[in-house]
mmCIF file of the C-alpha atoms, coordinates in Angstrom:
data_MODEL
# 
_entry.id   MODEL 
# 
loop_
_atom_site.group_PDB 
_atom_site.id 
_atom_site.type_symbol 
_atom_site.label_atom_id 
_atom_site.label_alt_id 
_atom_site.label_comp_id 
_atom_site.label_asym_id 
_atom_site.label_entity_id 
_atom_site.label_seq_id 
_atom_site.pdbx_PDB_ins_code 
_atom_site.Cartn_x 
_atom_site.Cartn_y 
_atom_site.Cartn_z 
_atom_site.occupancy 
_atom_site.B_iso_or_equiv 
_atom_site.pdbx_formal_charge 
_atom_site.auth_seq_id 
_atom_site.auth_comp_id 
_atom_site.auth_asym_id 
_atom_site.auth_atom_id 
_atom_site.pdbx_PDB_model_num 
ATOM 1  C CA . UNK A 1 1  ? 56.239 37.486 74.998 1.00 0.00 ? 1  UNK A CA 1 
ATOM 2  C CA . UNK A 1 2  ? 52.786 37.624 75.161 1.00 0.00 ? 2  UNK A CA 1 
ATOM 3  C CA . UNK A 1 3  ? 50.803 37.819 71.639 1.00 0.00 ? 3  UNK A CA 1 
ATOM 4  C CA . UNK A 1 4  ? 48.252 40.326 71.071 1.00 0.00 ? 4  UNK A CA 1 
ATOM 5  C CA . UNK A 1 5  ? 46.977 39.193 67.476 1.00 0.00 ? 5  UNK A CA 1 
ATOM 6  C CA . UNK A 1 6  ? 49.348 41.512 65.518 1.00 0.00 ? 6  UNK A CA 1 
ATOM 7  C CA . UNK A 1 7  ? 51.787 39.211 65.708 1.00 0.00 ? 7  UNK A CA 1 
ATOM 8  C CA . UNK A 1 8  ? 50.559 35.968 65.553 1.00 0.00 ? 8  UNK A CA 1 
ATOM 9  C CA . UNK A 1 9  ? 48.780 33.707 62.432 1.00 0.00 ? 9  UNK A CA 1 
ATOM 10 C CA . UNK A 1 10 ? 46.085 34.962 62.288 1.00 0.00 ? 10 UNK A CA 1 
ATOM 11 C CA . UNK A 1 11 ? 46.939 38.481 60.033 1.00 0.00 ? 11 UNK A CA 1 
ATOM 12 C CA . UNK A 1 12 ? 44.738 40.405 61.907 1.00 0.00 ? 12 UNK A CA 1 
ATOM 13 C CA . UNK A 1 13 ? 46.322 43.244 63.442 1.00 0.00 ? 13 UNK A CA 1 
ATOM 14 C CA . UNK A 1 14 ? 45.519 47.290 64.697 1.00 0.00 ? 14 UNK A CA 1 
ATOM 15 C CA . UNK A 1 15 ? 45.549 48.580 61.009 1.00 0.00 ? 15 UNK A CA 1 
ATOM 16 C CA . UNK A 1 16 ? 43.284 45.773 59.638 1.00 0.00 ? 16 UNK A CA 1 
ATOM 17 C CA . UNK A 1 17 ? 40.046 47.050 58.415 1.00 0.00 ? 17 UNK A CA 1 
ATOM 18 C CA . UNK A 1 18 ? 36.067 45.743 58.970 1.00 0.00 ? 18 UNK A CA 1 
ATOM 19 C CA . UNK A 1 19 ? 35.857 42.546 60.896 1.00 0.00 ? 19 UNK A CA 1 
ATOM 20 C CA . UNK A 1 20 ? 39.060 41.967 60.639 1.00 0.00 ? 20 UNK A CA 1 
ATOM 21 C CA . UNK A 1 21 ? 39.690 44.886 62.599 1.00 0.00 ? 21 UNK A CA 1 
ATOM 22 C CA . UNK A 1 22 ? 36.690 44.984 65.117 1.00 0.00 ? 22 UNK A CA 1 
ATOM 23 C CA . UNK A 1 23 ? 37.517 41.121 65.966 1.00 0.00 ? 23 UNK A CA 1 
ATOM 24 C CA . UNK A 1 24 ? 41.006 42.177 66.905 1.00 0.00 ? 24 UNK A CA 1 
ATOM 25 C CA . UNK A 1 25 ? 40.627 44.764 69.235 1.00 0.00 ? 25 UNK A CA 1 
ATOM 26 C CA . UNK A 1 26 ? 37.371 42.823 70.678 1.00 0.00 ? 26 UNK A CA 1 
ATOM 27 C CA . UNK A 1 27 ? 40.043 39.873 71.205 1.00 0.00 ? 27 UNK A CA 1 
ATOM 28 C CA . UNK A 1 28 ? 43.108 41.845 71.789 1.00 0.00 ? 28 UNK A CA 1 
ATOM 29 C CA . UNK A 1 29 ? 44.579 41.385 75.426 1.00 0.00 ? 29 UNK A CA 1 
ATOM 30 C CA . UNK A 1 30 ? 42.571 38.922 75.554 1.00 0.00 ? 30 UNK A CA 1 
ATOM 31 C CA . UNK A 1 31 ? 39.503 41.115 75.623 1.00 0.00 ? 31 UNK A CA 1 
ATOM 32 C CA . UNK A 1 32 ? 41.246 43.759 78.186 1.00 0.00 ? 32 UNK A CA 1 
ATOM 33 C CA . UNK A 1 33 ? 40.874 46.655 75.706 1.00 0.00 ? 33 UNK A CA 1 
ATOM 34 C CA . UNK A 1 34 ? 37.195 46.464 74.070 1.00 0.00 ? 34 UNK A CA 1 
ATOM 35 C CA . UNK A 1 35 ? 35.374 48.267 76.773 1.00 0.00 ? 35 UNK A CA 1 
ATOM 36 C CA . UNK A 1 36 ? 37.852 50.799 77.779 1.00 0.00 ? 36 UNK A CA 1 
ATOM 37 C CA . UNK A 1 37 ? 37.676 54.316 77.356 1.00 0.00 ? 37 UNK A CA 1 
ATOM 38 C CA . UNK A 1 38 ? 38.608 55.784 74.471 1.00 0.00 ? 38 UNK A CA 1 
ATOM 39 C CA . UNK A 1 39 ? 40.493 58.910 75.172 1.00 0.00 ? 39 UNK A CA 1 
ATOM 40 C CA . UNK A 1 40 ? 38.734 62.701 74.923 1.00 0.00 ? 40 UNK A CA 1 
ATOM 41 C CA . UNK A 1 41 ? 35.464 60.900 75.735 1.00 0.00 ? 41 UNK A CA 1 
ATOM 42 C CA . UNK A 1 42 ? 35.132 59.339 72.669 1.00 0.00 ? 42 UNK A CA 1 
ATOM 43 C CA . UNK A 1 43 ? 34.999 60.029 68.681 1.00 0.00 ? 43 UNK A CA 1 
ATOM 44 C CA . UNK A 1 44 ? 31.863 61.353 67.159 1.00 0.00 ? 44 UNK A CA 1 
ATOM 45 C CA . UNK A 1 45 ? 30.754 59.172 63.828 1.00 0.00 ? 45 UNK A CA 1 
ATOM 46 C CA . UNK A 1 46 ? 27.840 57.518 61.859 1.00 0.00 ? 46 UNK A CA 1 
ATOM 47 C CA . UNK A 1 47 ? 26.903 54.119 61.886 1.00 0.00 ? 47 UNK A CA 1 
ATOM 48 C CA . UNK A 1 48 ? 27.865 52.262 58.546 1.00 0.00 ? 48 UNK A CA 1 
ATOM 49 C CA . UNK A 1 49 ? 24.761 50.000 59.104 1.00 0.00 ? 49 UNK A CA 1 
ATOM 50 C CA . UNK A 1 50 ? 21.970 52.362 59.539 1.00 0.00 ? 50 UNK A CA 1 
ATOM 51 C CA . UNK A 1 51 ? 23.740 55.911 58.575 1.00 0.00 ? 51 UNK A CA 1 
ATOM 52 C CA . UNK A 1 52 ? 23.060 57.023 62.841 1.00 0.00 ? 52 UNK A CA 1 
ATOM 53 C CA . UNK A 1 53 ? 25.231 59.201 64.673 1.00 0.00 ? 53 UNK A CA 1 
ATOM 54 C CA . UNK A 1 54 ? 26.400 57.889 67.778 1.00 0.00 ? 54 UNK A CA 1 
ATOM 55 C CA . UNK A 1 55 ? 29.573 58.428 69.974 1.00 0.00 ? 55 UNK A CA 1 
ATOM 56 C CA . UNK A 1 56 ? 31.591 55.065 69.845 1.00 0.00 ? 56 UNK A CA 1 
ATOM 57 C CA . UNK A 1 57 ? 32.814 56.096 73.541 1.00 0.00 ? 57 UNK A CA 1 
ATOM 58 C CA . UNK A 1 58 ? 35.068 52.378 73.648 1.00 0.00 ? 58 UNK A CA 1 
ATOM 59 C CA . UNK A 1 59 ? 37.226 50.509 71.420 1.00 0.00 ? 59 UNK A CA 1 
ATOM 60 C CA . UNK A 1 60 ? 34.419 48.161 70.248 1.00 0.00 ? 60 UNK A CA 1 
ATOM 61 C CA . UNK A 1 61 ? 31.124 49.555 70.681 1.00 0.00 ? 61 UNK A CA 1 
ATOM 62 C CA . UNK A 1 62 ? 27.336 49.696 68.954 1.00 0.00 ? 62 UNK A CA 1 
ATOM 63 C CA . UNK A 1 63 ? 25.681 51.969 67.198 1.00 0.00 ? 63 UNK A CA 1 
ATOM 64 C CA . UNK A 1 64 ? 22.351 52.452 69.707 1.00 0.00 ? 64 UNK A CA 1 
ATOM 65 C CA . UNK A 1 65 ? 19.750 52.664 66.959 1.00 0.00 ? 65 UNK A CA 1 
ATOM 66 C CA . UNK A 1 66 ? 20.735 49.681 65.287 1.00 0.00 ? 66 UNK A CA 1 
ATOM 67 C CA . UNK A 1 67 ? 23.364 47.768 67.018 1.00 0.00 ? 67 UNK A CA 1 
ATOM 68 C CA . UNK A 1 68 ? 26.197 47.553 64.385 1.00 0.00 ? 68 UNK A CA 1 
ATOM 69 C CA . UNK A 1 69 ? 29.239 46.673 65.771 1.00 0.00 ? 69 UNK A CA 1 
ATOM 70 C CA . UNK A 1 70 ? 32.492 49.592 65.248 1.00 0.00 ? 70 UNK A CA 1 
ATOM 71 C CA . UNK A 1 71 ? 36.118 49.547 66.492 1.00 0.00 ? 71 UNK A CA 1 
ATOM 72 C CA . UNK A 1 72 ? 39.139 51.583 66.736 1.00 0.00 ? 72 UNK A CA 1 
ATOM 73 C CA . UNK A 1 73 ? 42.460 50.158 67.571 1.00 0.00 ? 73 UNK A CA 1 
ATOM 74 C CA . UNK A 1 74 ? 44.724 52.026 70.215 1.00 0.00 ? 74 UNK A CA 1 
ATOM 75 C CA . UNK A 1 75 ? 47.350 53.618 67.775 1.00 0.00 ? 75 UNK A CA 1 
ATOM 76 C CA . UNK A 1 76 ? 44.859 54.374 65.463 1.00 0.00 ? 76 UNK A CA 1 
ATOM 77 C CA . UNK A 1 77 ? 42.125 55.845 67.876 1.00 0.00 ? 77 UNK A CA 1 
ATOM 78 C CA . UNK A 1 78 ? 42.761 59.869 67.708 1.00 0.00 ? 78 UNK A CA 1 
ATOM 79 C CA . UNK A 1 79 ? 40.738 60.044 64.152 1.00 0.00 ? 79 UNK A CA 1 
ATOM 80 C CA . UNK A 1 80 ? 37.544 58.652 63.773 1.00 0.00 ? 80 UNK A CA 1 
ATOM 81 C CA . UNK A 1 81 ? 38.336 58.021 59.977 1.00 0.00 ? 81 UNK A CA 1 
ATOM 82 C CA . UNK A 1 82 ? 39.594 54.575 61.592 1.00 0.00 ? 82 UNK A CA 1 
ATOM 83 C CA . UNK A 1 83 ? 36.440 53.533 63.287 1.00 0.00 ? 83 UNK A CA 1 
ATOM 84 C CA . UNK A 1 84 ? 36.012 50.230 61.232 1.00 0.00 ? 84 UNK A CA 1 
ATOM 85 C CA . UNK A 1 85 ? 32.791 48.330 61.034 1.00 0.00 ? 85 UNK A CA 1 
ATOM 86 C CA . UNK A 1 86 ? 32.270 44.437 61.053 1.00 0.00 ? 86 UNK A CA 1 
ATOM 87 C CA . UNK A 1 87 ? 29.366 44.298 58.760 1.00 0.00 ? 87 UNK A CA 1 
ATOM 88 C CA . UNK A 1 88 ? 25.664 44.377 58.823 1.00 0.00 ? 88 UNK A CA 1 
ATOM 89 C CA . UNK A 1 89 ? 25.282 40.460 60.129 1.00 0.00 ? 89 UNK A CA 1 
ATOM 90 C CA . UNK A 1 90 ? 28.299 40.696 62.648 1.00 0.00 ? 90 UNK A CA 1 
ATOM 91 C CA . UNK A 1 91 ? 27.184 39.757 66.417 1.00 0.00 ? 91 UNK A CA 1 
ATOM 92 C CA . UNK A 1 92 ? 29.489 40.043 69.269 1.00 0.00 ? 92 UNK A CA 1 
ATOM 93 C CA . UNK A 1 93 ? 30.324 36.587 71.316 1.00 0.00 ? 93 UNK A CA 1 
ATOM 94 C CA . UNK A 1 94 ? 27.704 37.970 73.748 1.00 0.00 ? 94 UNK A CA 1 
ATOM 95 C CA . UNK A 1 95 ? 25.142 38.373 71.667 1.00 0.00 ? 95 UNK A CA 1 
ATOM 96 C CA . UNK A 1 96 ? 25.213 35.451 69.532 1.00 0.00 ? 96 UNK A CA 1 
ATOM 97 C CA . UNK A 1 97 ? 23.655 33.611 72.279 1.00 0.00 ? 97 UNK A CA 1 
# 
């Protein structure tokens, strides 16, 4: 059986919160479920950085005004009360280049 994260060491699962949370679902599959879709075109919400609002239209995605880094896991994705956020200094793997 393949392992996802949320069943492994690492205690990091879908109902983690903050980086915890955005690290798993960036990792998740290994990576196969960050940029899809989130269903209904998205959830509506406010940054936690920089107090925007912004449609986080993916499982991970970035607040366009100041690029803080959100998440939503798949079972948890119909509210946007779950939209977790990895912290003011958090960089994606891509952009810590």
């Amino acid at each position: 059986m393949g392992q996802c994260g949320s069943c492994g060491d690492s205690g990091a699962g879908p109902f983690s919160e903050g980086k915890n949370l955005v690290e798993f679902v960036y990792n998740a599959h290994g990576g196969a479920i960050k940029d899809q879709p989130l269903p209904g075109g998205g959830l509506e919400t406010r940054c936690r950085g920089c107090g925007a609002s912004f449609t986080l239209k993916t499982f991970v995605g970035k607040c366009p005004k100041c690029g803080g880094v959100h998440a939503v896991s798949p079972p948890r994705c119909e509210d946007q009360a779950n939209i977790q956020f990895a912290g003011a200094d958090f960089k994606l793997p891509e952009d810590r280049k």
